[in-house]
N, C-alpha and C positions, 0 to 999 in steps of 0.2 A: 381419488382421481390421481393419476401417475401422470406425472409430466415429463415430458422428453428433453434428454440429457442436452440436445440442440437449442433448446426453447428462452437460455441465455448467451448474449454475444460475451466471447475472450477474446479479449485484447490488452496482455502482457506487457507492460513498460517496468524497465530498470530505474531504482530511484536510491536515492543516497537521503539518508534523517538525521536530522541534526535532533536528538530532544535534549529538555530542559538540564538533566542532568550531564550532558557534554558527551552524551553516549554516539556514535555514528553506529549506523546499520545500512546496509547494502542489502536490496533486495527486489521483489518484484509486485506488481498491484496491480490488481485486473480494472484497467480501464472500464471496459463493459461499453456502455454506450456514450462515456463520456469523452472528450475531444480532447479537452487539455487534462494534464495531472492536476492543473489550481481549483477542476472542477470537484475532485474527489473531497475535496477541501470546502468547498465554500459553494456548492450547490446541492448539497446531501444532507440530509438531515442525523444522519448517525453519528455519533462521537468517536468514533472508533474508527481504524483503517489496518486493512487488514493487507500484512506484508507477508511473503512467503518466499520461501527458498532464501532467507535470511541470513549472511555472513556477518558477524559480528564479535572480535576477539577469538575464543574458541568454540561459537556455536557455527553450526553450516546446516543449511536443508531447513530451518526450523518455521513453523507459522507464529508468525506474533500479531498481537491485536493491541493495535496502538491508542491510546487516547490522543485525539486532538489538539488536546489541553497542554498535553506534555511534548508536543512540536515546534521547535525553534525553526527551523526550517528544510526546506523537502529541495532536491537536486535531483531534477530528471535526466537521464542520459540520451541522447540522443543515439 
């Protein structure tokens, strides 16, 4: 069964990550149906957060898949 490429909502926000090891990353993370960024965080059951179009040092464009664990803190851009 084929599901249509419409059948999840995009909704792109800009956020800045602070993790554990003092790294900053600039990037972007599909909202989806969720309201705030703190939701991505603390109302989902996945360890992981999936950033994309990633600027950090000299990566640019890149998909990273973040553990939870290793986030000191997330900075939405408005």
């Amino acid at each position: 069964m084929e599901e249509s490429k419409d059948a999840y909502k995009r909704e792109y926000r800009n956020v800045t990550i602070r993790t554990i090891d003092g790294s900053t990353l600039l990037g972007k993370v599909n909202m989806g149906i969720k309201e705030r960024v703190s939701d991505l965080f603390t109302k989902t059951e996945s360890p992981f957060i999936v950033l994309f179009d990633v600027r950090h040092r000299d990566i640019s464009g890149k998909v990273l898949f973040i553990n939870k664990n290793n986030i000191v803190w997330v900075e939405p851009e408005d």
